[in-house]
C-alpha positions in Angstrom: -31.5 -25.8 -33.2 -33.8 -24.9 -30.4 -31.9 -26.8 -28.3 -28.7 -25.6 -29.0 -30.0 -21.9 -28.2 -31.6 -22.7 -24.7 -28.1 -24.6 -24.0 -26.5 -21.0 -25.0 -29.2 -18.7 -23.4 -28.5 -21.1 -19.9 -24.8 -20.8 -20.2 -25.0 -17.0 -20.4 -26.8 -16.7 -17.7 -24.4 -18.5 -15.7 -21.4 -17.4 -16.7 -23.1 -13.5 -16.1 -24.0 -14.8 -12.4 -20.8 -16.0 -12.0 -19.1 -12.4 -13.1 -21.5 -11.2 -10.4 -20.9 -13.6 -7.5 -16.8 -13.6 -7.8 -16.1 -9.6 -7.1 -18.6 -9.8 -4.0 -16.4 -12.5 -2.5 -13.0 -11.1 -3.0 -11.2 -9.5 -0.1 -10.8 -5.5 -0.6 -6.9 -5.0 -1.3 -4.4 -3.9 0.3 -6.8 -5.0 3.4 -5.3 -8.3 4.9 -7.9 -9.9 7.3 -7.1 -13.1 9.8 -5.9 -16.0 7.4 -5.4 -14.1 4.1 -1.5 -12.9 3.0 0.4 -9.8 3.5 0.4 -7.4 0.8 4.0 -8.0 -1.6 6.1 -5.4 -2.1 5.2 -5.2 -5.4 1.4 -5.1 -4.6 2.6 -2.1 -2.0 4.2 -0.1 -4.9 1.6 -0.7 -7.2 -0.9 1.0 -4.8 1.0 4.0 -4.1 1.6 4.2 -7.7 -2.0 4.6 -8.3 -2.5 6.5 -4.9 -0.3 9.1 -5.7 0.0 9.3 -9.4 3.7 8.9 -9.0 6.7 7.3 -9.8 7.7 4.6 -7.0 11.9 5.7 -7.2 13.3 3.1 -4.2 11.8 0.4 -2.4 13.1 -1.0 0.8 10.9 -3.4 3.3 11.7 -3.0 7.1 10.6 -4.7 10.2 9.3 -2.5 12.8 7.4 -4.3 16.0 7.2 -7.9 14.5 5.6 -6.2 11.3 7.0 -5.8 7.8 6.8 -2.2 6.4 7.5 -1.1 3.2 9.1 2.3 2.9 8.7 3.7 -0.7 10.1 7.1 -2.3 8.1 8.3 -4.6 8.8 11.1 -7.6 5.9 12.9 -9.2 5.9 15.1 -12.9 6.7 17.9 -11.0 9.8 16.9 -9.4 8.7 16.3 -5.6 10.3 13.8 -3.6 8.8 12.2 -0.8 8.7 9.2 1.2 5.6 6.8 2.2 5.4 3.6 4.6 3.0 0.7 4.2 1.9 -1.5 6.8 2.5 -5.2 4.6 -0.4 -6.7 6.8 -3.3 -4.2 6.1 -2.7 -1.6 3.6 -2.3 1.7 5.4 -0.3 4.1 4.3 1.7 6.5 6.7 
């Protein structure tokens, strides 16, 4: 019995560390650094969705310069219409 609660009380401990450890390693998103991927479209929509606490209405992806940009039009509650671009290789939003 004893040992089957230090087996537990070790396991905890790791699998707490681990919960720890993994977030500090991940990459910030919607930030693409040298050697990681560009942000999807879907990832792009996602984050204005959440930005802007609106609806994402159309979705088109352009290439401006050698770099794809998403341009989204967004809809809130109150019926305003506007349109955002994202830069697919770091995040920003224009």
């Amino acid at each position: 019995m004893r040992a089957l609660v230090t087996v537990i009380a070790i396991v905890s401990v790791m699998a707490g560390t681990c919960a720890f450890v993994a977030p500090a390693l991940a990459e910030p998103q919607g930030h693409a650094s040298a050697g990681t991927r560009a942000m999807s479209l879907d990832e792009a929509v996602s984050m204005a969705e959440r930005r802007f606490h609106a609806r994402v209405v159309r979705a088109d992806s352009q290439q401006e310069s050698g770099r794809t940009v998403y341009v989204l039009r967004l809809l809130n509650d109150s019926g305003r219409v506007w349109t955002v671009r994202v830069d697919a290789a770091t995040g920003a939003v224009h």
